[in-house]
N, C-alpha and C positions, 0 to 999 in steps of 0.2 A: 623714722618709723617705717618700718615693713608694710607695703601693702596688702592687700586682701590674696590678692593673685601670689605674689611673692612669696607668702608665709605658704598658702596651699603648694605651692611646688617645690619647697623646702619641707615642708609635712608628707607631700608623696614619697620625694626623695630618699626621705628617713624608712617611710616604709616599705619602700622598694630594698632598701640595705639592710633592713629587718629580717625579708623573707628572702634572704639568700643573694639578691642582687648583687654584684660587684660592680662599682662604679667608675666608670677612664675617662680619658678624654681622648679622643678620637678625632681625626682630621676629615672631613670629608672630600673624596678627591674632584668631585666635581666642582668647587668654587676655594677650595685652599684655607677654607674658616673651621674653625673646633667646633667640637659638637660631644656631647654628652651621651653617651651609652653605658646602661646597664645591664649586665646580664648575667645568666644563671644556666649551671648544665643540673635538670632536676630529672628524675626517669627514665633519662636515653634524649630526652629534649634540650634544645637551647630556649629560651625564651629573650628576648633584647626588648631594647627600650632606645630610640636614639632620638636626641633631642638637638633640634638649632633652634637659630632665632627664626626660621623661616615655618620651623613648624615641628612634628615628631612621627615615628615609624615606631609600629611594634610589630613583632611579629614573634611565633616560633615554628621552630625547625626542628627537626631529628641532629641532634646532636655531632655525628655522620656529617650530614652534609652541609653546615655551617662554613664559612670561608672567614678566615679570622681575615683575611688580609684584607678583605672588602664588602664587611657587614652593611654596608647600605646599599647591597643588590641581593636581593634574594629570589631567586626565580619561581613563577608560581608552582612550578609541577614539583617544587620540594616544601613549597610553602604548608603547614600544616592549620595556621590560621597568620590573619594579618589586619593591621588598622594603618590608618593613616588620618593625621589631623593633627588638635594639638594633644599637647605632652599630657594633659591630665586628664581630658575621655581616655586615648588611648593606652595609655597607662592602667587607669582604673577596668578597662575593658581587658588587658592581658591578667591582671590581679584577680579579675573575675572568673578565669578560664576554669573547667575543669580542671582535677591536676592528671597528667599522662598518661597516658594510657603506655604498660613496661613491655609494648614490644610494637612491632609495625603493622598498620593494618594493611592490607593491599584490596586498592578498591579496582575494581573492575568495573568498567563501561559495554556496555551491548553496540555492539555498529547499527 
C-alpha cells in the first residue's frame, strides 16, 4: 500500500504533467545522483520543478536565459521567482504563481 506522502507526490506529479510540465530525469552534477525535473516554456518563461531525495527547487526564468545544460543553478539577477524545500510546498507554490506576464519587465533600482 502507497503511503500518504507517496500518493500526494504521485497526485502532484500527474498534475504537474496536466498543466504542461514535461517530466526527465536529470543528473545532478553536484553529487552524481538522479533527480526529477519538470518543466514548461509557457509565455516567454520557463517554469522547473527539480526534485532529489535531499529535497526540491522551483523556480522560473525567462525562457532566454534558462541553461539546459545546468538547470540546478540559476542565478538570482535572472531569477524571476524561486522556492526551495520540499517537492510539494514548492511545487504547489510554482502552480500558484500568476501566469506570465508576455514580455519583460525591466525594474530599475534608485542608488
Amino acid at each position: 500500500m502507497e503511503s500518504d506522502d507517496g500518493l500526494a507526490v504521485r497526485r502532484r506529479s500527474e498534475r504537474l504533467r496536466r498543466t504542461g510540465f514535461r517530466q526527465t530525469q536529470v543528473i545532478d552534477p553536484s553529487t552524481g545522483r538522479p533527480a526529477w525535473m519538470w518543466a514548461r516554456v509557457w509565455r516567454g518563461v520557463r517554469d522547473a520543478v527539480i526534485a532529489t531525495a535531499d529535497g526540491a527547487l522551483a523556480y522560473r526564468v525567462w525562457d532566454a536565459d534558462f541553461d539546459q545544460h545546468n538547470p540546478f543553478t540559476v542565478e538570482d539577477d535572472i531569477t524571476l521567482w524561486r522556492a526551495v524545500g520540499e517537492f510539494l510546498p514548492c511545487s504547489a507554490e510554482l502552480l500558484a504563481l500568476d501566469p506570465p506576464s508576455t514580455h519583460r519587465r525591466i525594474v530599475r533600482t534608485r542608488p
